[in-house]
N, C-alpha and C positions, 0 to 999 in steps of 0.2 A: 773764867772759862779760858782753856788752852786751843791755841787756833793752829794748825797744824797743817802741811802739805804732803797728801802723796804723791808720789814718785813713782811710774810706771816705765821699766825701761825694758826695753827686747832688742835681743841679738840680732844683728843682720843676716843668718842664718834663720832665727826663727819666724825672723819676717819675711823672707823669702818663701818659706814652708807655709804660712798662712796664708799667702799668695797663691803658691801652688793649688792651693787647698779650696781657694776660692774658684780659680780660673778651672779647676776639676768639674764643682759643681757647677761653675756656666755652660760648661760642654755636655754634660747630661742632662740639662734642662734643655739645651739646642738639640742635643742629638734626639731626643724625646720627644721635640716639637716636631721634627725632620721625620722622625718615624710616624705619624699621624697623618703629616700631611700625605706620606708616602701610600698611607694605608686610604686613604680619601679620595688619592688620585688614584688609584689601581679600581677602586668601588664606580670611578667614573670612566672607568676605560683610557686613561690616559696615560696606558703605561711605561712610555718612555720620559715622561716627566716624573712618576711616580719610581723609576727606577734609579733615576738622579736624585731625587729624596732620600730614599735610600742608602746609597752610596755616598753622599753627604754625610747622614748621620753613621754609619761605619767607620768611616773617618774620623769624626768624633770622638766615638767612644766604639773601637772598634770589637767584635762580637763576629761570633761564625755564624750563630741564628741567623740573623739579617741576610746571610749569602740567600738562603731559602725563598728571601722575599725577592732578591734582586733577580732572581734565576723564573722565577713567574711572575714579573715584570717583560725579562726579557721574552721569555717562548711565547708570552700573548702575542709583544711587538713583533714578534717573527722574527727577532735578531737570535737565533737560535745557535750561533757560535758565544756570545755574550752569555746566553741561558747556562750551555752549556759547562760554559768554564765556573759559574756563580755555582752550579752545583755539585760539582766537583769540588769547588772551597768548602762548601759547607760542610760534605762528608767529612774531607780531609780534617779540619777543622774540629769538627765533633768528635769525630773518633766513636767511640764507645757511647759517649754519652748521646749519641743520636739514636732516638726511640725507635722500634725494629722496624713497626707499619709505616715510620715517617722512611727508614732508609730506603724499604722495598719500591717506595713510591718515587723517590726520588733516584733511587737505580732507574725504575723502568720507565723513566722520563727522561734519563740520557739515552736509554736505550732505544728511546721512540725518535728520538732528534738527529741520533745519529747521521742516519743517509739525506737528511737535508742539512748536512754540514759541507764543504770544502776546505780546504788549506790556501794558507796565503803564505807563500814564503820572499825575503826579503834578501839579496846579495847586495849589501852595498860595504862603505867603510862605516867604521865605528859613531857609534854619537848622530844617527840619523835618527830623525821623528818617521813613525808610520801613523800617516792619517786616514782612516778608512772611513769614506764617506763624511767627512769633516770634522771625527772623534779620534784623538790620538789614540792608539791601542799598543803600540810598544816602542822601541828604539833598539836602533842594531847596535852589538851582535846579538839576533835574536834567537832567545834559550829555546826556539822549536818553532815550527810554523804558525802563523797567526790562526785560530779555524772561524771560519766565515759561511753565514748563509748562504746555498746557493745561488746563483743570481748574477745581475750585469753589477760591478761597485767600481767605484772611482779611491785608487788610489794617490795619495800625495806624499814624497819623502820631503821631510824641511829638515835644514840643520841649520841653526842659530837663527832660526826666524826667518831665512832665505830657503823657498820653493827650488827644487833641485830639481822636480821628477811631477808631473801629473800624469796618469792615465789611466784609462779605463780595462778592465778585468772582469773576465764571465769563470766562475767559480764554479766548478763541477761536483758533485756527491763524490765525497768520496778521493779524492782528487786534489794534487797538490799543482799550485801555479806558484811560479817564479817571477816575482819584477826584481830586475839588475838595474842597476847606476856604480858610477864610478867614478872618480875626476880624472882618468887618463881619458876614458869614455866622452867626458861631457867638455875638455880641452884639446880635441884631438885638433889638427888647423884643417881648415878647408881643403879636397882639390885644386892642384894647382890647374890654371886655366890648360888643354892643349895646345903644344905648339902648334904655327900656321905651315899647313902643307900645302902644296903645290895642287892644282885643280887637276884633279883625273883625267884622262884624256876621254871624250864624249865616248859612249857603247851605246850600240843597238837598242832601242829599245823595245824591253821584253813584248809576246803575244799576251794579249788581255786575258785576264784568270776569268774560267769559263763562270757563268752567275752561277752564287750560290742554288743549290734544291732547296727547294721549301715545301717542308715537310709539311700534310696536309692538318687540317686542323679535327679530324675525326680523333686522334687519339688523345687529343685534350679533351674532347667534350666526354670521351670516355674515361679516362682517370679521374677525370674532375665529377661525375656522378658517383664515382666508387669512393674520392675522397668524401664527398659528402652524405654517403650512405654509413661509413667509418664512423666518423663523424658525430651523428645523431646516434648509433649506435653504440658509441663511447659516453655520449651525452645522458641517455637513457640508463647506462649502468652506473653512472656519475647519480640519476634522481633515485634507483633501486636504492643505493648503498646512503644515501641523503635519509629516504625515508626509515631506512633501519635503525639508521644510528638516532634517528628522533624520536623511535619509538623505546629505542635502549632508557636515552635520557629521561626520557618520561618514565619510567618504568623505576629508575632511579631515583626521580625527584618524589616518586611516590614512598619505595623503600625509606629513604633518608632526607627527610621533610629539610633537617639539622643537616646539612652540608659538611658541618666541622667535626660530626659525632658519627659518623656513617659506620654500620658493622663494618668489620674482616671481611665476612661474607661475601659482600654487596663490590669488593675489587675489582672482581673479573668482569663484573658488569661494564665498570667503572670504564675497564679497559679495552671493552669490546667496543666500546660507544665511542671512547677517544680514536680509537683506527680506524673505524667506519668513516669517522667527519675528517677525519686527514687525508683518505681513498676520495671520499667525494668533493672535497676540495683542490683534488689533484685530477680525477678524471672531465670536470664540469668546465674547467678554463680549455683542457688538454682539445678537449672535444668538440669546442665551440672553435677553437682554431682550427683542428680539420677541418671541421664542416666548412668554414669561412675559406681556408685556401681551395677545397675543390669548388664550391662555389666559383671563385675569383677562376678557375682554369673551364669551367665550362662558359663563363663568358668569352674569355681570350679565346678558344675554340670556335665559339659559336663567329666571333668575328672575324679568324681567318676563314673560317669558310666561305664568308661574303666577303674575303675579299678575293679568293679561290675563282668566285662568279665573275669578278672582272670582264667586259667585253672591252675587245679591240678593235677600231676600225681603221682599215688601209684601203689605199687608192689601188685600182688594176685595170690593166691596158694591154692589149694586145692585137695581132692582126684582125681577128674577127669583132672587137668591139673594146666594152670599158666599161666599170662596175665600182663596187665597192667589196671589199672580204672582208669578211666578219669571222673575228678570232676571239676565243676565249673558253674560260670551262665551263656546263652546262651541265 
């Protein structure tokens, strides 16, 4: 019997390639894992974890599909500048190959997001981080304004790991804000102290500025009942348009038991119920703050008035005797 050895030998090219080959399929079983858990957190409402899932697995194994997922991720969380741009990739992305009913849906969900967008724009020097609200979102020079949820947000510039810039920024619909930094800006030196001059020589001094008027407190207690007749009335067309759009959805969940399978048809419905619940999610805060600042003005009202009632009492004397006078409003 002949005993023999084989000999298996591979090129450093082709072991590099079967490498590759390998580390490929570990990113699609990761990006796969990533897409699950994405899909699990989103079914638990926890859509800004289940957006990072996401975006993880893109990275991965990057794919235009998944913008769809990150883009209603975002517009639950209400980060509706993030929503906006994930669907926007997607289109761009897809091109042609995105199905008609998916594109109309997803037009007319930019087109809903729209007027709760702002702009953020950045003037600084090159190679700056913009961090908005503690998530990097670009670095200068930036290819166009950041666009941003309406709202109060906390910007911060860093470059090279060192904080240049924190502050805070209210972002208007519609509406583009500027934060500037510079290093002529952030090097400038101090005022130098004034030199010492000579002391003035003493003047007259001025006659007393006559007391302020104080205005009576009747016209607060009357804006402040109008604020809060507003108010309720605003609040009340906030539960109209609440109870509409619930009776939309139901009417919906009845149509299309299958959520994922819903007619053509059944769209407009779709779309009437989504701006009823964005109308009454907008008039129901709006209103309850009127109501609450005329409240707060019919109280301030009510307590200048008593303080309006003030009495004063002074001493009085004169040839025929001596008393007291009694001054105040009544």
């Amino acid at each position: 019997m002949t005993h023999g050895k084989i000999a298996l030998a591979t090129s450093p090219g082709l072991s590099l390639a079967l490498m590759s080959a390998a580390l490929r399929a570990d990113d699609a079983d990761d990006a796969k894992d990533l897409y699950g858990k994405g899909v699990s957190l989103f079914e638990q409402s926890r859509f800004r974890e289940a957006s990072v899932a996401f975006r993880k697995a893109h990275k991965l194994r990057p794919t235009w599909k998944i913008q769809y997922n990150i883009g209603q991720c975002e517009a639950s969380a209400k980060r509706y500048g993030l929503a906006i741009e994930a669907f926007e990739a997607y289109l761009v992305g897809g091109g042609d190959d995105v199905p008609v009913d998916r594109r109309d849906y997803v037009t007319e969900e930019i087109r809903r997001l729209q007027p709760l967008v702002g702009r953020l724009d950045v003037a600084a020097q090159e190679g700056v981080e913009v961090v908005l609200d503690g998530e990097v979102r670009a670095q200068t020079p930036l290819a166009g304004p950041v666009r941003v949820a309406v709202g109060q947000h906390e910007v911060t510039l860093r470059r090279d790991g060192e904080t240049l810039l924190t502050k805070s920024v209210n972002i208007a619909g519609g509406m583009t804000t500027t934060v500037r930094w510079s290093d002529e800006t952030a090097e400038a030196p101090a005022p130098a102290e004034p030199a010492l001059q000579a002391e003035p020589a003493p003047q007259a001094e001025p006659a007393p500025a006559p007391a302020p008027v104080t205005s009576s407190g009747k016209p607060l207690v009357a804006a402040g009942w109008v604020g809060v007749g507003t108010g309720l009335a605003v609040v009340v067309a906030g539960a109209v348009t609440g109870a509409l759009a619930l009776n939309k959805s139901n009417d919906l969940e009845e149509r299309c038991p299958d959520k994922q399978r819903c007619p053509e048809s059944n769209r407009d419905l779709k779309t009437s119920a989504d701006r009823l619940s964005t109308t009454t999610n907008v008039l129901l805060p709006v209103g309850g703050v009127i109501a609450a600042t005329g409240l707060v003005l019919v109280v301030l009202g009510k307590n200048r008035q008593k303080t309006e009632r003030a009495v004063a009492l002074s001493p009085w004397g004169g040839p025929g005797g001596g008393g007291v006078v009694v001054e105040g409003s009544f």
